[in-house]
C-alpha positions in Angstrom: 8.8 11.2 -18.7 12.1 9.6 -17.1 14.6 9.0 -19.6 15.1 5.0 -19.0 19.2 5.8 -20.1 19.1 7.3 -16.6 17.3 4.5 -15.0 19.4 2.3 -16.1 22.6 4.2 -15.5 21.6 3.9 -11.9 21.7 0.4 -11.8 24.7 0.1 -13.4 26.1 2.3 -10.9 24.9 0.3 -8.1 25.9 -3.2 -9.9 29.4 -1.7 -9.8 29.8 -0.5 -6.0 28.3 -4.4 -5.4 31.3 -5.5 -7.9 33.7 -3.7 -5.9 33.5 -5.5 -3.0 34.5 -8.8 -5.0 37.6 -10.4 -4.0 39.8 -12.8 -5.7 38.6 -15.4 -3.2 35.2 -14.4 -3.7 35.1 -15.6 -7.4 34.3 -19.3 -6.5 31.1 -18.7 -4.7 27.9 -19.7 -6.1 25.4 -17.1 -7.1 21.3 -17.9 -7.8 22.4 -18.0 -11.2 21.9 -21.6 -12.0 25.4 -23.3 -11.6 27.4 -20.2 -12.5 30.3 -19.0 -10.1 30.3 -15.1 -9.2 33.4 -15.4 -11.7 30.9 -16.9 -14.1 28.4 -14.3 -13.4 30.8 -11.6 -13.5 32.2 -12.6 -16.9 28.6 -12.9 -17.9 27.6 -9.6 -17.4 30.7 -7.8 -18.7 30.3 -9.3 -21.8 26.3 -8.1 -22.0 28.1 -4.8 -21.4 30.0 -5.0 -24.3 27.1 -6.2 -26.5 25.0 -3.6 -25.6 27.3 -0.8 -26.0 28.0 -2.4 -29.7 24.9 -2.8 -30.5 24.5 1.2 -29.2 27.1 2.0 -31.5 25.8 0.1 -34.5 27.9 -3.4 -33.9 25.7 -5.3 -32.3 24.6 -7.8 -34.7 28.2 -9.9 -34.4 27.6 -12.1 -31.8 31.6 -12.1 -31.1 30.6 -8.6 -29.5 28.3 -10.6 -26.7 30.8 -13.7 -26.3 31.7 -13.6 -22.6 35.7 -15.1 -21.8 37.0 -15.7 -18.6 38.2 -12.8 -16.7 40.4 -14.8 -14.0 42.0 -12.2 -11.4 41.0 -9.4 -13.6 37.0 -9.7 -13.3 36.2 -6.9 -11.1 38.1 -4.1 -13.3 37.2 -5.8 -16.3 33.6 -5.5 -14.9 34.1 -2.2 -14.0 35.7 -1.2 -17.3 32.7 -2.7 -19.4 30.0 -0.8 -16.9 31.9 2.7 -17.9 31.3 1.5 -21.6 28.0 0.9 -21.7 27.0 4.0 -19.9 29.3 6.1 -22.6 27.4 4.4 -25.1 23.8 4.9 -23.9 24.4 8.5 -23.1 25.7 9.2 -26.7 24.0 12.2 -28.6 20.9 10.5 -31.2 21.2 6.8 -29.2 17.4 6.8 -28.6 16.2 6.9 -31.8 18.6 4.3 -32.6 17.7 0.6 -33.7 19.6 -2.0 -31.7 20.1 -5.6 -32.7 20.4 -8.2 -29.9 21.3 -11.5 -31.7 21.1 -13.2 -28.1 17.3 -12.2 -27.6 16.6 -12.7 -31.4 18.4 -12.6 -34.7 17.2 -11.1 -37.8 15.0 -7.8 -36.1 16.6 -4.7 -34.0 14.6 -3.6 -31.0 14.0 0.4 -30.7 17.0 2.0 -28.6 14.7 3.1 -25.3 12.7 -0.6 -25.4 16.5 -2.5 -25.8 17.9 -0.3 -22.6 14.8 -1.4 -20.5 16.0 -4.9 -21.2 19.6 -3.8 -20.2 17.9 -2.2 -17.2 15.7 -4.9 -15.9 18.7 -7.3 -16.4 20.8 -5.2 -14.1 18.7 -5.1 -11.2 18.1 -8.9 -11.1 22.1 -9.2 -11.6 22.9 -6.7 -8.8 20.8 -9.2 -6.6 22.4 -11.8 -7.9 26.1 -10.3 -7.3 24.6 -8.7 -3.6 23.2 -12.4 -2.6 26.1 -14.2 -3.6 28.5 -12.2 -1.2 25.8 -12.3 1.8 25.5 -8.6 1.3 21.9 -6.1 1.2 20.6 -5.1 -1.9 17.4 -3.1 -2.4 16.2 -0.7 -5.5 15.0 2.6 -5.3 11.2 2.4 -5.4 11.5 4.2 -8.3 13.4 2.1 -9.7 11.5 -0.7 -8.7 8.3 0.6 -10.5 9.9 1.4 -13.5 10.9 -2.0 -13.6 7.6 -3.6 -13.2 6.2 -3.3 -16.5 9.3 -4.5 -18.5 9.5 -7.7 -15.9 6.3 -8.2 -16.7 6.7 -8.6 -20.7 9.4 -11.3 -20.3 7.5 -14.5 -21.6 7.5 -16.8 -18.9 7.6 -20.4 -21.5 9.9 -22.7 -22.4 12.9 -20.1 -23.4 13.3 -19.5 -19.7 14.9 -23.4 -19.4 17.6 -22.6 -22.1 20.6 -23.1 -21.6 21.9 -19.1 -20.3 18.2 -18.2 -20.3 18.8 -14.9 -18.1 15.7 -15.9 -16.1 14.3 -19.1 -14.7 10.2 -19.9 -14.7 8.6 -18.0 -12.6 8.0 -18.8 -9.2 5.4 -18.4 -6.2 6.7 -15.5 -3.8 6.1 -16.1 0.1 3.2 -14.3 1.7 5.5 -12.3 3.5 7.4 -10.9 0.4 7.6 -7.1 -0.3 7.7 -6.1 -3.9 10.8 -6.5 -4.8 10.7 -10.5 -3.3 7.7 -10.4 -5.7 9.7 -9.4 -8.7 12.7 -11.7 -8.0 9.9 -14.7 -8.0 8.4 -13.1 -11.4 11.7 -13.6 -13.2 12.3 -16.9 -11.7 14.5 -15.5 -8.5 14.0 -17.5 -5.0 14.1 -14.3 -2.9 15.0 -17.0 -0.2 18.1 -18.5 -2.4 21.2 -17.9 -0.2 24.8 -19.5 -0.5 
């Protein structure tokens, strides 16, 4: 059975050599993420690194651990910085028989460590799209990857949560006829695999 740390490792690895290619003047453009900025995105998902790697290490239940600032000139080693965190965190001897509370999915329960990563996982794919689309640039998962992710996109309700404000996906929507799976997956979680800038 694949270890889903690993899995997601992978995509955090990925997310960061899309990150790296940011530039300062980059950081204005929009991304498919609703009206954020790649700044806004960027900030965004360094702060999910943080909360997840508390909530690995048994903090995750303050909220202040998940509140994402503005990184200005700094986002893409801040970024980086947060990736390396998270991954440290995951890997950690015990982690997977951990509980982890995520106060911005729901407050008051913990989610078991290996079903709380997949949620890290999926979230990373979709963002490394997101970061990948916004600078014009490929991005395409592993079909392992891919299929791992499947059943996890697949159990994100697709109601009225999605049309919160920083919902991290958008109602679902109808993928072309021409779309390959990972179009398909985009669409699930509310991605238009045709969104460009």
């Amino acid at each position: 059975m694949v270890d889903i740390r690993e899995l997601d490792r992978r995509v955090v690895r990925a997310s960061m050599g899309l990150v790296a290619m940011v530039t300062v003047e980059d950081l204005g453009r929009p991304t498919p993420c609703a009206d954020w900025t790649l700044a806004e995105l960027l900030a965004h998902m360094t702060a999910q690194h943080h909360g997840f790697a508390a909530s690995a290490e048994g903090g995750g239940a303050d909220l202040a651990a998940w509140r994402a600032e503005p990184l200005g000139d700094d986002a893409v080693p801040a970024y980086i910085k947060a990736a390396g965190r998270v991954m440290t965190a995951f890997a950690a001897d015990g982690v997977l028989d951990r509980e982890f509370s995520l106060p911005e999915v729901v407050t008051g329960m913990t989610f078991p460590a290996p079903q709380a990563i997949s949620f890290h996982f999926i979230d990373y794919l979709v963002h490394s799209w997101d970061v990948a689309r916004s600078l014009g640039v490929a991005f395409a998962p592993e079909p392992d990857l891919l299929e791992a992710a499947w059943p996890v996109a697949k159990l994100v309700p697709d109601d009225e949560q999605r049309l919160e404000p920083g919902a991290a996906f958008r109602p679902s929507l109808p993928a072309p006829d021409d779309a390959t799976d990972f179009d398909r997956l985009l669409a699930l979680l509310g991605r238009s695999p045709t969104w460009t800038p």
